[in-house]
Residue frames relative to the residue before (quaternion, step in Angstrom):
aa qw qx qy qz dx dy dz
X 1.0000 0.0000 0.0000 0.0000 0.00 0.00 0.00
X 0.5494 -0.6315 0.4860 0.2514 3.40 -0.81 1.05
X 0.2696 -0.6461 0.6600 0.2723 4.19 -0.93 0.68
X 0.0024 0.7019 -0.7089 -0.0694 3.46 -1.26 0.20
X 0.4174 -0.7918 0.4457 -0.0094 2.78 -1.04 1.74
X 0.0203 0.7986 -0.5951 -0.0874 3.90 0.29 1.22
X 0.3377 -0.6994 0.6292 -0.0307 3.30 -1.53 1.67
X 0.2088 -0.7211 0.6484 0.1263 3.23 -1.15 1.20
X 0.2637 -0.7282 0.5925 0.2215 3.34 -0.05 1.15
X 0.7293 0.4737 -0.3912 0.3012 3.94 0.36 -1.52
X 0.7536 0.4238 -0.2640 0.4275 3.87 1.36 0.26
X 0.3744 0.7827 -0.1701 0.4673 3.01 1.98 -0.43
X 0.7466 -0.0905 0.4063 0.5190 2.62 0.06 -2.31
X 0.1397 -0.8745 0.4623 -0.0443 3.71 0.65 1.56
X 0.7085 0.4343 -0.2874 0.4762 3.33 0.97 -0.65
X 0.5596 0.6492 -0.4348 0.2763 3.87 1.28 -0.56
X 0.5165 -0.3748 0.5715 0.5159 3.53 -1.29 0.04
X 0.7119 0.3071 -0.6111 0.1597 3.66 -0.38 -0.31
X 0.3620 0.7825 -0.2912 0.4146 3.08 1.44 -0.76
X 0.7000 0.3893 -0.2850 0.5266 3.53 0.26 -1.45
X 0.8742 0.3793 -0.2460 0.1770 3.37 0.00 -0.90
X 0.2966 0.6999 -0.2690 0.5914 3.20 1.97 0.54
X 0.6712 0.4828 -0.1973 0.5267 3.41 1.03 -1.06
X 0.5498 0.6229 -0.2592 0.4925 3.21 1.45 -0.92
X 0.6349 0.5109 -0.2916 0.5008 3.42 0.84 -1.45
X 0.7287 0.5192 -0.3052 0.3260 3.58 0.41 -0.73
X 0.5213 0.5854 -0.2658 0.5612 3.41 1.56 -1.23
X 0.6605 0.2859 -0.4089 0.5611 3.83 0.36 -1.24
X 0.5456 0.5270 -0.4835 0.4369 4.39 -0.39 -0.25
X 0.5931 0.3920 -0.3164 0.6280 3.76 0.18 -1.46
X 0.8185 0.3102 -0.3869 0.2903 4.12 -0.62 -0.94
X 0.5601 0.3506 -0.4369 0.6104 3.90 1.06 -0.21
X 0.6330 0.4731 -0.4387 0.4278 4.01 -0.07 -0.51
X 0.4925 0.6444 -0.5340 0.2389 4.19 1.02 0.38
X 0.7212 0.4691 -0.1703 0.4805 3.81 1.64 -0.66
X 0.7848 -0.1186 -0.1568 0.5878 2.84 1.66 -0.94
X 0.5998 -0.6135 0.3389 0.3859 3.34 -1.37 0.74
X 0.1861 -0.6868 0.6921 0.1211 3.77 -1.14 0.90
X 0.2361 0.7757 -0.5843 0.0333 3.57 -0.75 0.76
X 0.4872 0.2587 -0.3621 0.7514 3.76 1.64 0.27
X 0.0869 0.7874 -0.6072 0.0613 2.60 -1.60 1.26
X 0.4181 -0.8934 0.1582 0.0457 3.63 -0.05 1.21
X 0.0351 0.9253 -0.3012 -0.2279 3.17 0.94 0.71
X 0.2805 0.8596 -0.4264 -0.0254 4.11 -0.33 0.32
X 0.5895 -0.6699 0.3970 0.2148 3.53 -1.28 0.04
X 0.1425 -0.6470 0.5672 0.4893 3.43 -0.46 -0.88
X 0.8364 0.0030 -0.2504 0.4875 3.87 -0.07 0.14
X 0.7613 -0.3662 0.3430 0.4107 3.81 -1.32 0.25
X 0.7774 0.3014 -0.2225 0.5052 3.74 -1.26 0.56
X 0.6338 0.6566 -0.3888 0.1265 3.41 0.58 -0.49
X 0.3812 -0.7511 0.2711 0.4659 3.35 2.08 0.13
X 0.0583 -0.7638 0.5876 -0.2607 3.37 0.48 1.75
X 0.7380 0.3362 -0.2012 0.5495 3.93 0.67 -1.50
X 0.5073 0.5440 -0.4505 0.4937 3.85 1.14 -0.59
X 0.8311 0.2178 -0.3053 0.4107 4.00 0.05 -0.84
X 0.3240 0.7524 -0.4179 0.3927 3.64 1.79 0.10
X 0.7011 0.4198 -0.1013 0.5675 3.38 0.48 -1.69
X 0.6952 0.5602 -0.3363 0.2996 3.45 0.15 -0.88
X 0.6523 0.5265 -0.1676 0.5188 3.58 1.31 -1.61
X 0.7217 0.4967 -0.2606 0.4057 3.38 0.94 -0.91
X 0.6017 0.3533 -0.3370 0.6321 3.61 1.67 -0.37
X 0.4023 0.5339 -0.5287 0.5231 4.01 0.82 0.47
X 0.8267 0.3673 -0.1358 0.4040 3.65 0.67 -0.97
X 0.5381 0.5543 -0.2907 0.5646 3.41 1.47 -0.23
X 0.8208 0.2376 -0.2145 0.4731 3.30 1.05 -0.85
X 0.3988 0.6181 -0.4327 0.5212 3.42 1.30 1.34
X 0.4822 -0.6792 0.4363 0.3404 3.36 1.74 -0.12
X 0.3943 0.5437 -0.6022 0.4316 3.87 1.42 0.30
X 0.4474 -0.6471 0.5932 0.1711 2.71 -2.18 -0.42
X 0.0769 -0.8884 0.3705 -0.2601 3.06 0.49 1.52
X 0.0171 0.6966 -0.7129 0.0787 3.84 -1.39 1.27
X 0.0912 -0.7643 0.6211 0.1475 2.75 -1.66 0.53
X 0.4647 -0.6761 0.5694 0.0520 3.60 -1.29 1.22
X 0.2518 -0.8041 0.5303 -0.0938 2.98 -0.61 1.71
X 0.4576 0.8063 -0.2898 0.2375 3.27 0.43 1.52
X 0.0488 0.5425 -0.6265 0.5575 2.06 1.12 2.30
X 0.0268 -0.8471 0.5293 -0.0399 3.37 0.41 1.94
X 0.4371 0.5837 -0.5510 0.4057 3.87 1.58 0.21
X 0.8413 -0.1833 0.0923 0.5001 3.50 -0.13 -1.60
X 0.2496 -0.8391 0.4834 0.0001 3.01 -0.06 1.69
X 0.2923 -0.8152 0.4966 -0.0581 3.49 -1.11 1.21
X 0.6095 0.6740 -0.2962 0.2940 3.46 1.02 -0.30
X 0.5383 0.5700 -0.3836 0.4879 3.12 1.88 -0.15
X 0.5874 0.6902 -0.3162 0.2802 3.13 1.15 -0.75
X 0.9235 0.1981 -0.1410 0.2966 2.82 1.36 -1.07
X 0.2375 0.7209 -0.3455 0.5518 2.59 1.68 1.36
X 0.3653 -0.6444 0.6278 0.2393 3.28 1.01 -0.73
X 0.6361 0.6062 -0.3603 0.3131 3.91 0.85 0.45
X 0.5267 -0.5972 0.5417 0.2693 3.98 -1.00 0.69
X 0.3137 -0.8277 0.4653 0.0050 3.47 -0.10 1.64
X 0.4122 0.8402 -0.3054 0.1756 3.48 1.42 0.50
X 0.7097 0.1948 -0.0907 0.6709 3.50 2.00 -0.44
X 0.3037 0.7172 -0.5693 0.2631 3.94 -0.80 0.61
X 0.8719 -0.1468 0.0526 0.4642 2.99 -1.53 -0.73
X 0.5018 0.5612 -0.4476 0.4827 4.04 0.47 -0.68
X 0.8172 0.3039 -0.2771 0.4038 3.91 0.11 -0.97
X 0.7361 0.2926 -0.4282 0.4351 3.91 0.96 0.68
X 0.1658 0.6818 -0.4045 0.5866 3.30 1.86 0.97
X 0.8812 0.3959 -0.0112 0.2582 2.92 -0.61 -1.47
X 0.7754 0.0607 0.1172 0.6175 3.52 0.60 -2.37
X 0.6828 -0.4388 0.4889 0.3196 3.60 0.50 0.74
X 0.5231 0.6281 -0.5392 0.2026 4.01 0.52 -0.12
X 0.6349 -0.5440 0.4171 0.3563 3.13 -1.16 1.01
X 0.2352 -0.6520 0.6080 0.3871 3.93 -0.61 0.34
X 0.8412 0.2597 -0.4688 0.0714 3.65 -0.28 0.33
X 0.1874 0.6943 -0.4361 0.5410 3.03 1.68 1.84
X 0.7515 0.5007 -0.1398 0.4062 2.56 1.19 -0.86
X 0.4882 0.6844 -0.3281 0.4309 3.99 2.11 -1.06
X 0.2069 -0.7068 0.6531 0.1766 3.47 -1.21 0.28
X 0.0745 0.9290 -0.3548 -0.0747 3.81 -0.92 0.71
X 0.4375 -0.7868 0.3969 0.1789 2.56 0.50 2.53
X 0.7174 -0.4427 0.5283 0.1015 3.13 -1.98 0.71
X 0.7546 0.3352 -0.2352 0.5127 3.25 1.35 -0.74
X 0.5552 -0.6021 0.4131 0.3982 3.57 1.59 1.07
X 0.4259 0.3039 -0.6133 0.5917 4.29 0.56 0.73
X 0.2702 -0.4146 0.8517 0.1726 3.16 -2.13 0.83
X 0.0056 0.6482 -0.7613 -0.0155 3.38 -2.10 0.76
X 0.1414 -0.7544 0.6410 0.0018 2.92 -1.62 1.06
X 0.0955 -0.8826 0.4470 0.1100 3.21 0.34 1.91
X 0.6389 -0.5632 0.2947 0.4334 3.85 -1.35 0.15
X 0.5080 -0.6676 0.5068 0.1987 4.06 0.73 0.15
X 0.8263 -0.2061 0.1385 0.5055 3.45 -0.73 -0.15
X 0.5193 -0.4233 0.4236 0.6096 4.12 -1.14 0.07
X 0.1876 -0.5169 0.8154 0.1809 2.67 -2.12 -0.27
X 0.6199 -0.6374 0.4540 0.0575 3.25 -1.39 1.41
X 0.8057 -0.1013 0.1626 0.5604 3.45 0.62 -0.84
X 0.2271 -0.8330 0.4921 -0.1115 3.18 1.20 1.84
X 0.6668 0.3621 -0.4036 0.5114 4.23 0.25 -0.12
X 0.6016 0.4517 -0.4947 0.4351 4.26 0.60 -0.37
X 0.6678 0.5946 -0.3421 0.2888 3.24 1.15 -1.45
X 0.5194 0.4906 -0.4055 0.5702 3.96 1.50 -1.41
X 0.7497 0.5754 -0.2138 0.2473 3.53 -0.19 -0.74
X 0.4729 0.5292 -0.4110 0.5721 3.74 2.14 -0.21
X 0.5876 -0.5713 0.5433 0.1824 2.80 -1.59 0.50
X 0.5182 0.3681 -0.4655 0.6159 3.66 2.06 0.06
X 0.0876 -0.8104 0.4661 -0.3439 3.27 0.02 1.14
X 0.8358 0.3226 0.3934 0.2063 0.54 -1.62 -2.80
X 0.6344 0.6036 -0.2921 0.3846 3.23 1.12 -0.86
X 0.7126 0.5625 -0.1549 0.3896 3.05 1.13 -1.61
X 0.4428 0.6336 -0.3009 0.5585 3.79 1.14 -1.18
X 0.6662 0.4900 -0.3557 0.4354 3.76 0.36 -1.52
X 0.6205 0.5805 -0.3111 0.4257 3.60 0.44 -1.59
X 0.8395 0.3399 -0.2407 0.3491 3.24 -0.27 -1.61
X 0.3870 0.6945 -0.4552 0.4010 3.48 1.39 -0.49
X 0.8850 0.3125 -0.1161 0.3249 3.46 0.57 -0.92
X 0.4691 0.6899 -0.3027 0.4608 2.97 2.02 0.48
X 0.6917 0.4311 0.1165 0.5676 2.88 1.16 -1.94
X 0.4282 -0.6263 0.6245 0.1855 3.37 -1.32 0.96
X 0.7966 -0.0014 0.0450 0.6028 3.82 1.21 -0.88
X 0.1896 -0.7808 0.5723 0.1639 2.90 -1.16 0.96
X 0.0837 0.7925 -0.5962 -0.0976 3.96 -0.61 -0.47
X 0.3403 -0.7388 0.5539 -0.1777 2.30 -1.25 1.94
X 0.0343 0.7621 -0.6317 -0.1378 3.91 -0.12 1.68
X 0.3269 -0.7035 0.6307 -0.0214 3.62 -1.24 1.02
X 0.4792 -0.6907 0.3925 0.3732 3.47 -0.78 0.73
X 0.4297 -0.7312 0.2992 0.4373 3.48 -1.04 -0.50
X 0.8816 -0.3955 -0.0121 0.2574 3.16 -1.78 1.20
X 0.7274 0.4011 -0.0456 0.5549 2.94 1.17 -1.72
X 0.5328 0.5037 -0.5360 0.4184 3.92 0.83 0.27
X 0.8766 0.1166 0.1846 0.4289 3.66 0.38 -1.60
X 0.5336 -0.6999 0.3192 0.3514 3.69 -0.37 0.66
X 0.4470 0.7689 -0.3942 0.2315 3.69 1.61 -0.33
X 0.6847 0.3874 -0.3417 0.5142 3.51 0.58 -0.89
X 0.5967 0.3663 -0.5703 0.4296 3.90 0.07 0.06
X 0.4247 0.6520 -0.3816 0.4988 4.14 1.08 -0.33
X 0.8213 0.2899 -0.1460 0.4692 2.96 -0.02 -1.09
X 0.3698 0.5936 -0.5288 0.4809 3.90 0.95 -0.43
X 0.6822 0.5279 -0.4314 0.2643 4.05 0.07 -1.41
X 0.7214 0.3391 -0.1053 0.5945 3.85 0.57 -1.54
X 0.6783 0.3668 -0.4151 0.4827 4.07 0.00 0.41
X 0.4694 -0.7715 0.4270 0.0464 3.15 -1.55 1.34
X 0.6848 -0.3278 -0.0297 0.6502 3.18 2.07 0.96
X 0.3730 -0.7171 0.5864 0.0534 3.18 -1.60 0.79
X 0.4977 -0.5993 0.6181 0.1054 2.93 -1.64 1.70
X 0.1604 -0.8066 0.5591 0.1049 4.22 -0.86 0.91
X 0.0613 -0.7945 0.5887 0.1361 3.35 -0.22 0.63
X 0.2524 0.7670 -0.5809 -0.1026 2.74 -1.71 0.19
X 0.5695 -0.7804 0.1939 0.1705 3.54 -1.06 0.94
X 0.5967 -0.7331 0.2309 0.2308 3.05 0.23 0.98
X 0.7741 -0.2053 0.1112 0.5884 3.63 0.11 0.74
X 0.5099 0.5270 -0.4078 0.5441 2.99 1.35 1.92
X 0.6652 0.4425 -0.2038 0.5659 3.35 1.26 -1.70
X 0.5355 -0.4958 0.6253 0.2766 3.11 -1.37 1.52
X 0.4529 -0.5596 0.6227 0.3065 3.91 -1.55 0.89
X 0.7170 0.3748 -0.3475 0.4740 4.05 0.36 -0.95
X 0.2988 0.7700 -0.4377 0.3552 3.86 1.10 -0.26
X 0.8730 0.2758 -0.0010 0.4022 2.69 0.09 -2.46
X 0.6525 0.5015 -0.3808 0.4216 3.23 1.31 -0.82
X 0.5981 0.3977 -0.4852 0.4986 3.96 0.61 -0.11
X 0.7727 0.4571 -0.2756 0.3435 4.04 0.29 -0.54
X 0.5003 0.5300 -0.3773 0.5714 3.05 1.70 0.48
X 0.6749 0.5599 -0.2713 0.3967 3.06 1.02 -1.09
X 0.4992 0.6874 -0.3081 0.4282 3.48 1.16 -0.89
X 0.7538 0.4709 -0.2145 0.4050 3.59 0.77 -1.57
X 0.3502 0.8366 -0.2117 0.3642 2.63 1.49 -1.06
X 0.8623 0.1942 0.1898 0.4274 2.94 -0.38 -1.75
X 0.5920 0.3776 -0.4229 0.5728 3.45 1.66 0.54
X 0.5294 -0.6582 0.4108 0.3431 3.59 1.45 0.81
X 0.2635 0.7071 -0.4953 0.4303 3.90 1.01 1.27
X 0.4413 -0.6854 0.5681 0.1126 3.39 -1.15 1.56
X 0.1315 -0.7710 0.6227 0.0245 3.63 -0.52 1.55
X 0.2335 -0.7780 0.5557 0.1771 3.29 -0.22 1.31
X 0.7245 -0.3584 0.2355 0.5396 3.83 0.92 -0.46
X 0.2911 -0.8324 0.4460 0.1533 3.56 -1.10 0.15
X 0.4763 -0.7250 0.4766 0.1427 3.49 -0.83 1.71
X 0.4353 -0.5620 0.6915 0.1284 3.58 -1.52 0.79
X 0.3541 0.7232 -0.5911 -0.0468 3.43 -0.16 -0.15
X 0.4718 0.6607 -0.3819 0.4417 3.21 -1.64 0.07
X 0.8344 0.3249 -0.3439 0.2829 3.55 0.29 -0.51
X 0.7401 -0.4249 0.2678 0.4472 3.09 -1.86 0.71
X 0.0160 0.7146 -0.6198 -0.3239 3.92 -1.00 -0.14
X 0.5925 0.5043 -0.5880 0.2211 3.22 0.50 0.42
X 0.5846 0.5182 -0.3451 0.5203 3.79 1.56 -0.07
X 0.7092 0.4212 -0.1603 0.5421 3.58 1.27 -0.76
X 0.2773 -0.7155 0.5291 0.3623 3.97 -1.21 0.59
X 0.8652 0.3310 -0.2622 0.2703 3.21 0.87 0.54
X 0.3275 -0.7973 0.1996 0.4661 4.10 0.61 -0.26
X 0.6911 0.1074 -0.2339 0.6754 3.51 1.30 0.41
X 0.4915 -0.5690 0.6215 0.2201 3.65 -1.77 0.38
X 0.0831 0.8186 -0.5556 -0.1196 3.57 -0.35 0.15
X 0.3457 -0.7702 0.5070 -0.1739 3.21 -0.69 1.10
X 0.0822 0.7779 -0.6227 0.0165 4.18 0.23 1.12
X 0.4976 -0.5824 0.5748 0.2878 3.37 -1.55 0.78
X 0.3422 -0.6308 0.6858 0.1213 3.06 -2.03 0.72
C-alpha cells in the first residue's frame, strides 16, 4: 500500500501561498460564523484522496496558530489518517471511550504543534451505530466546552454513509474537492446527498492545484 504523506504547509511552510491561503479559508469561516456560531467543523469529500485530512490538519494549524484552542476528531473510523499525519501510534482513542468507558482526556493527544488529537484506536465494527450513539453525541457536547474549535475529518461521502451522520452534530462543513481529479458528477451527487440531509455547506475548497500555474492553492467557494 502506497504511504501518503499529508503536509501541513501552515507549519511547514508559514510564509507560502499555500499557507496563506488556508488562512484565507479561516477568515472566509470567521465571516459566515458573524450570525451563527461555527465551532464544529467538518471536513469531507465526495470520493477518497481528494485532500479532505490535507485541508483538515491544515485549518486546525490556521487555528492553533491564532492562539485558539483547537482538536481534531478522527472519524473517519474506516481508514483513519490523522495519525498519519501526526506521525502518531494509533493504538488508544476514540474505540477506547466507546467501548471501556475511558475517560477521553486519557485518551487526547497534545501535539507539539499546540492541535490536541483524538485519534480512532482500534477498528470499530459497525462504525455508523457508533456516529449515531448518543456517547457520541455526548462527547462532541463536552469538548464543545473545552475547545474554542473542534474539527472533524470524516470519511468520504460517496464511500460510506458516515459523513452524512456526522453532518447532524457539526455546525457546518468544509467540501473538498480535487482539482482536476474529482469526477464533476462525483461531487455533484455528494453534495447533493448533504444537501438533502439538511447539512450546513460552509463552502467548497479546490484543492490540489498547481501554484506554480495558479495564484493560489485552492478556490474557495461559499454557498448561497
Amino acid at each position: 500500500m502506497e504511504y501518503f504523506e499529508y503536509r501541513n504547509v501552515v507549519i511547514e511552510s508559514p510564509y507560502s501561498p499555500e499557507a496563506e491561503a488556508y488562512r484565507k479559508l479561516e477568515l472566509n469561516i470567521a465571516m459566515m460564523s458573524i450570525d451563527k456560531k461555527t465551532q464544529v467543523i467538518q471536513c469531507t469529500s465526495p470520493t477518497p484522496e481528494d485532500g479532505k485530512t490535507t485541508t483538515a490538519i491544515n485549518l486546525a494549524a490556521v487555528y492553533a496558530e491564532k492562539k485558539k484552542k483547537v482538536i481534531i476528531l478522527d472519524f473517519d473510523l474506516r481508514r483513519p489518517k490523522i495519525h498519519r499525519a501526526f506521525h502518531s501510534v494509533n493504538d488508544r482513542g476514540f474505540y477506547d471511550y466507546i467501548t471501556d468507558d475511558v475517560d477521553y482526556h486519557e485518551l487526547i493527544i497534545h501535539d507539539e504543534s499546540h492541535i490536541d488529537l483524538l485519534l480512532t484506536g482500534r477498528h470499530f465494527s459497525f462504525p455508523h451505530i457508533v456516529l449515531e450513539s448518543h456517547k457520541t453525541l455526548d462527547l462532541v457536547e463536552k469538548l464543545r466546552q473545552e475547545y474554542e474549535y473542534i474539527i472533524v475529518d470524516s470519511p468520504p461521502v460517496l464511500s460510506v454513509n458516515d459523513s452524512t451522520i456526522i453532518s447532524n452534530f457539526v455546525d457546518g462543513i468544509v467540501y473538498v474537492i480535487a482539482y482536476n481529479k474529482t469526477k464533476k458528477e462525483d461531487a455533484k451527487i455528494a453534495l447533493s446527498q448533504l444537501q438533502k440531509n439538511n447539512a450546513r455547506i460552509l463552502g467548497t475548497v479546490f484543492a490540489n492545484v498547481d501554484v506554480r500555474k495558479n495564484k493560489s492553492y485552492y478556490s474557495y467557494h461559499t454557498e448561497k
